[in-house]
N, C-alpha and C positions, 0 to 999 in steps of 0.2 A: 504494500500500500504506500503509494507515493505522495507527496504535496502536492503534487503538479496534475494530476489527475482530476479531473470535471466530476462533480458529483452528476448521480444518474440526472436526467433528464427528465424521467415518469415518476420515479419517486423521493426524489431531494438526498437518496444516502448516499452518504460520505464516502463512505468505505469501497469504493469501487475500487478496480485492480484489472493488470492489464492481461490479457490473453490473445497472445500473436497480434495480428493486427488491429484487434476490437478491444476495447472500455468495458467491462461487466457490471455489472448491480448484483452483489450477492443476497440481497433482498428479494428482488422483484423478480431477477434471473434477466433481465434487459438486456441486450449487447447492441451496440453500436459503433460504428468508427469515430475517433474525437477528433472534433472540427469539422465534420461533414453534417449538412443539412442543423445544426445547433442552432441557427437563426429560425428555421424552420418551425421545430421542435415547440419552439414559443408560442409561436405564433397561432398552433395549431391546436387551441386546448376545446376539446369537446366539450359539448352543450347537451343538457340535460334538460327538454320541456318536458310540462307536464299535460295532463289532458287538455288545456283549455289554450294550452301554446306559452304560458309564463316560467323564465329560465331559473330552473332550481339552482341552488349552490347548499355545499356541506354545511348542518348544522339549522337549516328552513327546518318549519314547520308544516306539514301537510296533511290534507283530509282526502279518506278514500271514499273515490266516488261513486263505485257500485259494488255490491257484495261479494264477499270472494270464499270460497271453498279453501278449506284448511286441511292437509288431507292430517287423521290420526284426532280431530276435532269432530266433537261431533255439532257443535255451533262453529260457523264461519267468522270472519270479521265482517261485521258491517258495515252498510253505506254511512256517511257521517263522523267514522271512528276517525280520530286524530290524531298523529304521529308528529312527535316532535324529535326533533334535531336528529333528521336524517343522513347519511351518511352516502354520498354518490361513490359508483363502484364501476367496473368491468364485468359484469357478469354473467352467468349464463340464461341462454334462452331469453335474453330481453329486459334481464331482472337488476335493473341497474341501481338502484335503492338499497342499502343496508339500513336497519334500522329496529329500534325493539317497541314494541306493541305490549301495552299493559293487559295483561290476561292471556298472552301467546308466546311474549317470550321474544327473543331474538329470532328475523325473518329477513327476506327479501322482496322489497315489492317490483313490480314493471312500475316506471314512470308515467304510463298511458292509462293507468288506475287510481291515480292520485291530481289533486289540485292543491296549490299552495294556497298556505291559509294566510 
């Protein structure tokens, strides 16, 4: 691990390290070549609407807008329920939301199920 070394680009750690020709993220697992496309990188940070088209950011509050099936539940969350300080993610099948739900526990929602509150 050297000084000279860019921290990752997707997730701010420091700790990156070199492997042949690419920069690594021992965190994330990232690899990129340094100095190529970094301008880019910036510039390119994805957007998270929600139903109604208004741009979420980490830590919003949000209401789901129609009811959703839980599977191992035998009640769903319902339309109306509230979710605060959500958590924007990568995830799978669409499920870009991290966030904990009172009475569910830690979940993931889809973005296209929720409105900010």
């Amino acid at each position: 691990m050297s000084d000279d070394l860019p921290p990752c680009p997707k997730c701010s750690c420091a700790y990156t390290y070199e492997m042949n020709t690419l920069v690594v993220c021992p965190e994330c697992g990232h690899e990129w070549v340094p100095g190529e496309g970094d301008q880019a990188a910036g510039s390119e940070e994805r957007v998270v609407k929600d139903a109604v088209g208004n741009v979420l950011r980490d830590g919003d509050s949000v209401t789901v807008v129609k009811a959703l099936k839980v599977k191992g539940s035998p009640s769903g969350i319902k339309a109306g329920t509230k979710v605060r300080n959500i958590r924007l993610i990568d995830g799978v099948d669409g499920h870009d939301i991290d966030c904990r739900i009172d009475g569910f526990g830690a979940m993931q929602l889809k973005s296209s199920v929720v409105k900010k509150a």
